[in-house]
C-alpha positions in Angstrom: 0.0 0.0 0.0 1.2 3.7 -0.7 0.3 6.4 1.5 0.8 9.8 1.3 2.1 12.0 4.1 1.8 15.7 4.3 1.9 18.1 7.3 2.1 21.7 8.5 -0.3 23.1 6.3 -0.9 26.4 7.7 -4.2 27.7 6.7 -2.5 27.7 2.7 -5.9 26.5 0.7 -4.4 27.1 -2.1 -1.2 24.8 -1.6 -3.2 22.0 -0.1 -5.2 21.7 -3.2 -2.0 21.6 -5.2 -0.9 18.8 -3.2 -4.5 16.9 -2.9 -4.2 16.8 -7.0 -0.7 15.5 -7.4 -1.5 13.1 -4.8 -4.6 12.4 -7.0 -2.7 11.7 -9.9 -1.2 8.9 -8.5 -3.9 6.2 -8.1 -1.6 3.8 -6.2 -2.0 5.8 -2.9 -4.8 4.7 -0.6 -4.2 6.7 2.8 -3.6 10.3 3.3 -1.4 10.7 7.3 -1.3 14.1 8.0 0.6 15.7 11.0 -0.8 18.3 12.3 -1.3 22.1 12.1 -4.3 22.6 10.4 -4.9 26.5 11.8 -8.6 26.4 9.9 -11.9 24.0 10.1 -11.9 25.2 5.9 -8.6 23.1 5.8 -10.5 20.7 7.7 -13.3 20.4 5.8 -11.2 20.1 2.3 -9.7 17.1 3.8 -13.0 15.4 5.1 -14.1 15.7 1.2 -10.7 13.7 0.4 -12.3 11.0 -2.2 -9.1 9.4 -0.2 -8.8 8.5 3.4 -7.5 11.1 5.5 -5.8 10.0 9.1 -4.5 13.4 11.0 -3.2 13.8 14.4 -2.8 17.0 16.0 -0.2 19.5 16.4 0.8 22.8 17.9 -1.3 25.3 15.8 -4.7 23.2 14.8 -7.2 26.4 15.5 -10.7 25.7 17.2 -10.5 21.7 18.1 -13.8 21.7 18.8 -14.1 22.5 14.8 -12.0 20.6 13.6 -13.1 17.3 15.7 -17.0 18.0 14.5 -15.9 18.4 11.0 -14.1 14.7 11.2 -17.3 13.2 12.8 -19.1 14.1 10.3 -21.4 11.8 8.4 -19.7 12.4 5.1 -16.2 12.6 6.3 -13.8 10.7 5.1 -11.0 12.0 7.7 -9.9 10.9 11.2 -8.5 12.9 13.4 -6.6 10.6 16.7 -6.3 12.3 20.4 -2.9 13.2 20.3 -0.2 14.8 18.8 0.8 11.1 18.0 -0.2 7.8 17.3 0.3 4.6 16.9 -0.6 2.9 13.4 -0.2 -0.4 12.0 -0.8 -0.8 8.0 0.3 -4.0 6.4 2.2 -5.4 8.6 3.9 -2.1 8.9 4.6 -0.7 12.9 4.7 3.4 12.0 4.7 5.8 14.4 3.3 9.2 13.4 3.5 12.4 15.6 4.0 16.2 15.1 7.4 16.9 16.9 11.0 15.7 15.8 11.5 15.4 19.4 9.3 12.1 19.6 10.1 11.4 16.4 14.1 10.6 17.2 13.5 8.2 20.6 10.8 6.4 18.7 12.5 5.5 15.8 15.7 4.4 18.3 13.5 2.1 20.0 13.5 -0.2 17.6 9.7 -0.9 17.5 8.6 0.4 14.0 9.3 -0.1 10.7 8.6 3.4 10.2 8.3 7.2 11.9 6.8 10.1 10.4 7.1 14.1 12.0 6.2 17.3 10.4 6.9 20.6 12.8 9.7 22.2 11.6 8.5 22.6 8.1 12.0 20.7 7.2 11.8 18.0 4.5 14.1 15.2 6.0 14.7 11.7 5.0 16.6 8.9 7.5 17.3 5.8 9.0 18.1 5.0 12.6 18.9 1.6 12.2 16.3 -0.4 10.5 13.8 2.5 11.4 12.8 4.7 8.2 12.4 8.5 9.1 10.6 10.9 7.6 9.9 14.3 7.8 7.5 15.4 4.3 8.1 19.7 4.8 5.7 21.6 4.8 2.1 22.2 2.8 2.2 26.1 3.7 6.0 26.9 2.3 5.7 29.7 4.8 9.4 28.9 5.9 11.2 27.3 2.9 8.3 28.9 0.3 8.6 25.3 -1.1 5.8 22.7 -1.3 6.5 19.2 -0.5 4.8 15.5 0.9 6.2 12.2 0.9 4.5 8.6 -0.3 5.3 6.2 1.6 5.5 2.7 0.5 4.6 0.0 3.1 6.0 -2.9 1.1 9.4 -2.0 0.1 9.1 -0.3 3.6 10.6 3.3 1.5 9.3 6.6 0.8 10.1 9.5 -1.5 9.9 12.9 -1.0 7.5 15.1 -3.8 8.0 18.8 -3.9 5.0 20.2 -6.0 5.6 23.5 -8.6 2.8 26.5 -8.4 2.7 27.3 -4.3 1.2 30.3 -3.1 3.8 31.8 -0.6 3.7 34.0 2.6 7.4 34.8 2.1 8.2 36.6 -1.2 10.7 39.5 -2.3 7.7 41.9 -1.7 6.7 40.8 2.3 10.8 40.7 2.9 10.9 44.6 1.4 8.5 45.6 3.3 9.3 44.7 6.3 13.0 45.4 5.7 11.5 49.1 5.2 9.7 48.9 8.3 13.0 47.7 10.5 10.5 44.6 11.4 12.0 41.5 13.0 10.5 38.2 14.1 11.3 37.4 17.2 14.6 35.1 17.5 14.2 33.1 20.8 13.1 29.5 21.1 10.3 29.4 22.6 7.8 29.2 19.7 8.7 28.5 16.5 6.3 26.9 13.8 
């Protein structure tokens, strides 16, 4: 089985329905694992309308979760969305862990009890393996950090995944935004505490 994985979409409606077509064109894929960080029930709703499969979990900028969790219950939806910002899957055989933050990501995949661990987060596309343990990180749907669009589709047979950037994004960060705000003497702030 192929599944897609995308995360960190960021309230981008446009980019999201760039990356629900190419996943689309390829019929093979049968699940849709997203990470987390939804922002808006619209994004919610676009994924309950998937004609694939859509399993999320949460993650640290979802929006209203009271939203979000009616959307998925839903009669018509065809999205699930677990009670954490992790979970615990098993497809074909397959042990994947799934969660939101690199930090659970790294221990899990060490542990030697999946086949497979997928993070989102830091918007950073990232493909590894600890040990037998296949870890991926897709990047991000928004491109609101790297203003580039990517997923991953994971195979659960050859236990392998690739990484997909997709042409066409809509982007927060452009030439314009950066002039502007150069022009203003604006900075984000540079401390740890929140970041993505």
């Amino acid at each position: 089985m192929k599944l897609a994985i995308i995360s960190d979409i960021h309230d981008n409606f446009h980019n999201l329905v760039l990356v629900l077509k190419k996943i689309k064109e390829n019929q093979d894929i049968e699940k849709i694992i997203f990470l987390g960080d939804f922002i808006n029930n619209g994004i919610a709703k676009i994924l309950a309308e998937s004609d694939i499969p859509v399993h999320a979990i949460w993650g640290n900028n979802d929006g209203d979760k009271s939203a979000l969790t009616k959307t998925s219950l839903s009669p018509q939806s065809n999205m699930t969305i677990a009670d954490n910002i992790y979970d615990f899957l098993e497809i074909d055989n397959r042990k994947i862990f799934i969660t939101h933050y690199p930090d659970l990501a790294k221990p899990m995949a060490k542990s030697g009890e999946f086949d497979a661990v997928f993070y989102g987060h830091n918007h950073i596309k990232n493909k590894d393996r600890i040990n037998d343990c296949l870890v991926i990180n897709p990047g991000e749907v928004s491109g609101h950090k790297n203003s580039q669009i990517s997923f991953a589709i994971y195979d659960t047979e050859k236990n392998e995944a690739d990484i997909i950037g997709v042409e066409g994004g809509v982007f927060v960060k452009n030439k314009e935004v950066e002039e502007y705000l150069d022009d203003l003497g604006f900075e984000f702030s540079k401390t740890k505490g929140h970041q993505y």
